[in-house]
C-alpha positions in Angstrom: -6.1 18.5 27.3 -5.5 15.0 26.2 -6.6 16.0 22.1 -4.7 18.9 22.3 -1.6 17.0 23.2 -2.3 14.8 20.3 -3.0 17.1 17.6 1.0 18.4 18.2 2.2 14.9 17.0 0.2 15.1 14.0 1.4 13.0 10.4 1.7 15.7 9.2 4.5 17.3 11.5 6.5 14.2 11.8 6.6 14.1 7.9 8.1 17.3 8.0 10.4 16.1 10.7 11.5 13.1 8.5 12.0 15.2 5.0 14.6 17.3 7.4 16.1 14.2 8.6 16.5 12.7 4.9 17.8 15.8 3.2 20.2 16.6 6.7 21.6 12.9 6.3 23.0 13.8 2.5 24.0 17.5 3.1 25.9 16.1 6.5 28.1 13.3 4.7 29.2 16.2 1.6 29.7 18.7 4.2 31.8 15.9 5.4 33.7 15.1 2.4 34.4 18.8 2.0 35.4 19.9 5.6 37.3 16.3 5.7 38.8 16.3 2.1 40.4 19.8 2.6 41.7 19.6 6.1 43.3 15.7 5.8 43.6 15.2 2.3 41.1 11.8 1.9 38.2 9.7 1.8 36.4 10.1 5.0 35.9 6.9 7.5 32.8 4.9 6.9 32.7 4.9 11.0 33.5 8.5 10.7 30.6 9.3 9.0 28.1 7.1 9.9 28.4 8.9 13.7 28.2 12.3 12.2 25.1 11.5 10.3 23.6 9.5 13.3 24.3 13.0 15.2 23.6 15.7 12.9 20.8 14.3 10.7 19.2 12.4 13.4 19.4 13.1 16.9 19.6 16.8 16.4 16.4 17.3 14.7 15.0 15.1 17.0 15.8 17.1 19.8 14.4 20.3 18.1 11.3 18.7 17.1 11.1 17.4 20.8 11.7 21.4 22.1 9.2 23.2 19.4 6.5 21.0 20.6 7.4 21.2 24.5 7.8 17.7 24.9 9.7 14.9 26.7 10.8 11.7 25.6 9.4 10.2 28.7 5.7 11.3 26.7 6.2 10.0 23.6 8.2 6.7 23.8 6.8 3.4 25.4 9.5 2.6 28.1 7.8 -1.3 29.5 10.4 -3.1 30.8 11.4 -6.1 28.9 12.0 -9.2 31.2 14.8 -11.6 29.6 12.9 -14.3 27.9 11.1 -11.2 25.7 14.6 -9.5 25.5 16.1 -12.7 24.3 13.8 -13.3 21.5 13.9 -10.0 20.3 17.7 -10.8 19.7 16.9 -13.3 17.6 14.3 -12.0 15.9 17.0 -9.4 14.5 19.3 -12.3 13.8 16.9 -14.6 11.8 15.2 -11.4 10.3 18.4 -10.1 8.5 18.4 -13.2 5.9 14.8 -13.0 5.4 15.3 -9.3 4.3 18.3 -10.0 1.7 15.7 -12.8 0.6 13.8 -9.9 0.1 15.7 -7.8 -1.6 17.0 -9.9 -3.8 15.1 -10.1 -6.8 15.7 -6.2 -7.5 19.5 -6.3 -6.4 19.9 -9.0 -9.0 18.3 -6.8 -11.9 19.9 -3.3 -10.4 23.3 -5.3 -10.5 23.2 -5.7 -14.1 23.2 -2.1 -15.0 25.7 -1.7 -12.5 23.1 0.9 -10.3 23.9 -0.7 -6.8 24.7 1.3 -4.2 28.7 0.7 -2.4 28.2 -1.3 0.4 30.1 -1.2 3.9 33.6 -2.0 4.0 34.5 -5.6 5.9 36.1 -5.5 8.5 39.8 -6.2 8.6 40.1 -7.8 11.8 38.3 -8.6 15.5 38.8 -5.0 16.7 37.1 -3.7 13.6 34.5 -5.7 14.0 34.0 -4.8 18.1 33.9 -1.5 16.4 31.3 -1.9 13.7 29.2 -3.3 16.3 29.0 -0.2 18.1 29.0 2.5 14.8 27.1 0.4 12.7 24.8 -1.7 14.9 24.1 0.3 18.5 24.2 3.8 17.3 21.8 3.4 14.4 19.7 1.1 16.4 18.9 3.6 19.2 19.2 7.1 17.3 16.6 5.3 14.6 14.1 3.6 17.0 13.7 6.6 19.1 12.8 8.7 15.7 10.6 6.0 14.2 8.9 3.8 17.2 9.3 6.8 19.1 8.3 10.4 17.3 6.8 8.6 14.4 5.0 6.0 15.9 3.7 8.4 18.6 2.2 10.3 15.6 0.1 7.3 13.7 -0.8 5.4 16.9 -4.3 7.0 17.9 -5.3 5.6 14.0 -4.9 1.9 15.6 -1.8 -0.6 15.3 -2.4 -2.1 11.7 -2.3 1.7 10.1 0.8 2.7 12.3 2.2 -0.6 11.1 1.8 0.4 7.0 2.8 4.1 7.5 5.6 3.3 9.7 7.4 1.0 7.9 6.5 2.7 4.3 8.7 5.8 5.9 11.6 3.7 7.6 12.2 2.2 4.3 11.9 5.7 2.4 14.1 7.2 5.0 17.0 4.9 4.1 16.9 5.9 0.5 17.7 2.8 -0.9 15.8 1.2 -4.2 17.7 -2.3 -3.7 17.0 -2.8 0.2 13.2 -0.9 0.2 11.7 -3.9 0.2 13.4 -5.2 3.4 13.6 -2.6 4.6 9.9 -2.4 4.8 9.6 -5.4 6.0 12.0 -4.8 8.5 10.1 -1.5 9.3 7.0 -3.7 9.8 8.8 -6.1 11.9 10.1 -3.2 14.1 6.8 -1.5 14.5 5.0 -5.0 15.5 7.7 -5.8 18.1 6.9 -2.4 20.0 3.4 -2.2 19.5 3.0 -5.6 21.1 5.6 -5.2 24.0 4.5 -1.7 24.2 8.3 -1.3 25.1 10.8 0.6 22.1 13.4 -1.3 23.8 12.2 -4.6 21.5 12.8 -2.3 18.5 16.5 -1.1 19.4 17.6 -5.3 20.2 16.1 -6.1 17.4 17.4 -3.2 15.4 20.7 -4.0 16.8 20.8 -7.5 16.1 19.8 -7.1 13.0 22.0 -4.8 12.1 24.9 -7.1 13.7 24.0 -10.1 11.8 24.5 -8.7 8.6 28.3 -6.9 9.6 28.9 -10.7 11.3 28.3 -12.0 7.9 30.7 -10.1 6.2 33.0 -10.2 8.2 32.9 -14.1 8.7 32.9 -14.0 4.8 29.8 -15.3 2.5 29.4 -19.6 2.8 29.1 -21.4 -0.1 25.4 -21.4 -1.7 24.0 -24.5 -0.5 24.7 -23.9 3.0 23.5 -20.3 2.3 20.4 -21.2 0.9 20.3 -23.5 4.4 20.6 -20.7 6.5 17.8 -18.1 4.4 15.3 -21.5 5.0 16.1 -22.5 8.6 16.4 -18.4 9.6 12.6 -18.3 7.3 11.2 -20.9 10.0 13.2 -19.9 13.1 11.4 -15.9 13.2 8.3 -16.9 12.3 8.4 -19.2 15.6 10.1 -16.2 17.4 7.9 -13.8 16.0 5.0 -15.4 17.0 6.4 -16.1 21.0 5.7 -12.4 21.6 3.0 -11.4 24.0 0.6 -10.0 22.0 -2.0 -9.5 24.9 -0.8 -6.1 26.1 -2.5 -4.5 22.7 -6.0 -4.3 21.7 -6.1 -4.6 17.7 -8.9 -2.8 17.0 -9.3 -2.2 13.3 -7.8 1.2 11.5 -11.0 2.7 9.8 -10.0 4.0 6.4 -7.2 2.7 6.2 -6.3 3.2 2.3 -7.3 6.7 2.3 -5.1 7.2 5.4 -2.1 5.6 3.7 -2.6 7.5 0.6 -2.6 10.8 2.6 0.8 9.7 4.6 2.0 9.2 1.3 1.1 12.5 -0.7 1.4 15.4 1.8 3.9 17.6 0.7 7.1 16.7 2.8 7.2 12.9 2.1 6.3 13.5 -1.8 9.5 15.8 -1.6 11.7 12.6 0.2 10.3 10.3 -3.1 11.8 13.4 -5.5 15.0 13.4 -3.6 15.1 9.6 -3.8 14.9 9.9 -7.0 17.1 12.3 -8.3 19.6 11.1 -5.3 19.8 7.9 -7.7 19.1 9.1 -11.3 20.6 12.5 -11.5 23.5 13.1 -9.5 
């Protein structure tokens, strides 16, 4: 009963899941445009469409991927109770993880920026009730709607292969999913980071706080406005030491680490079945050809 339940979470289905949820997420925001362009004459809200895609690209296919296989979320996601010292590190893992990511990315938004390739970023906010609102669209919804998909669905899928092979796939398709070539490489890291923080809690409520306050430290810093370069390159150094300490506070007795046998050949295959090769063509004709 047990390997039957298994073998309906396969890779294989959840990369099928995922190629629905990337291609939903660009057809949603030009439906979007369309629907909002003709009916109020404009641009559509960032907010605006940030919720729609959370809801129609996201939690939506979720749900019908959850029906088809005749599951509940109660069987798939790891639901441990964080107590408040975990919960409050988590926090700050997000916090003092967001500069080590632009750190990250850095090197190819520097060389992307020169042929002018870098994708529009999210509007600052123009005051403190902007801001209380960004934390919600941008930081809560995408923090929850995300981490039940990926350390939820995703993870549910890869985990019987053993923690260091659910880390590599999982965070090689979180940073995929957000079709981005500037922020891949934090976002895999950040996809790494995510994955670790459930595994060891065994709890996906360490990935949405740390999802969220990740999230939240980057809209804080725009809208708190950038700090001059020495005091920037301060913060990236201190943040640097500060989550490796946080990072390393996590209980990490609640998982066995048992190694993932095969591990390359595994990756490899999570990389060329047929739905995520299609996500990598949409990537890149998202960004070269249209």
């Amino acid at each position: 009963m047990e390997q039957q339940k298994k073998a309906q979470y396969s890779i294989n289905s959840c990369g099928w899941l995922l190629l629905f949820v990337f291609y939903l997420q660009f057809l949603t925001g030009e439906t979007l445009n369309l629907i909002w362009g003709k009916m109020l004459w404009g641009s559509v809200p960032q907010y605006v469409a940030i919720v729609c895609v959370q809801i129609f690209a996201v939690v939506i296919p979720c749900t019908v991927f959850l029906l088809l296989k005749n599951a509940k979320p109660t069987e798939i996601l790891k639901t441990r109770k964080l107590n408040v010292p975990t919960g409050i590190v988590c926090f700050l893992i997000g916090v003092f993880a967001q500069p080590v990511a632009g750190l990250i990315n850095s090197p190819v938004i520097m060389a992307m920026s020169k042929g002018g390739q870098v994708s529009p970023q999210l509007n600052i906010p123009q005051n403190f009730g902007g801001y209380l609102l960004g934390l919600v669209v941008v930081a809560l919804i995408p923090a929850v709607f995300e981490e039940l998909l990926m350390r939820g669905i995703v993870l549910h899928s890869t985990e019987k292969y053993g923690y260091r092979l659910s880390l590599a796939i999982s965070s090689i398709w979180f940073a995929l999913l957000h079709n981005s070539f500037e922020n891949f490489l934090g976002m895999l890291f950040l996809g790494f980071v995510l994955c670790y923080a459930v595994w060891m809690t065994q709890s996906v409520y360490a990935g949405i706080i740390i999802h969220f306050s990740f999230n939240a430290s980057a809209l804080t810093m725009q809208y708190l406005g950038q700090p001059n370069i020495w005091v920037m390159w301060l913060y990236i150094i201190v943040s640097i030491f500060l989550f490796c300490v946080c990072l390393s506070a996590i209980n990490r007795k609640l998982v066995r680490r048992y190694r993932s046998n095969k591990m390359f050949v595994y990756i490899l295959k999570a990389l060329l079945n047929l739905p995520v090769i299609l996500i990598i063509l949409g990537i890149t004709m998202f960004h070269f050809c249209i």
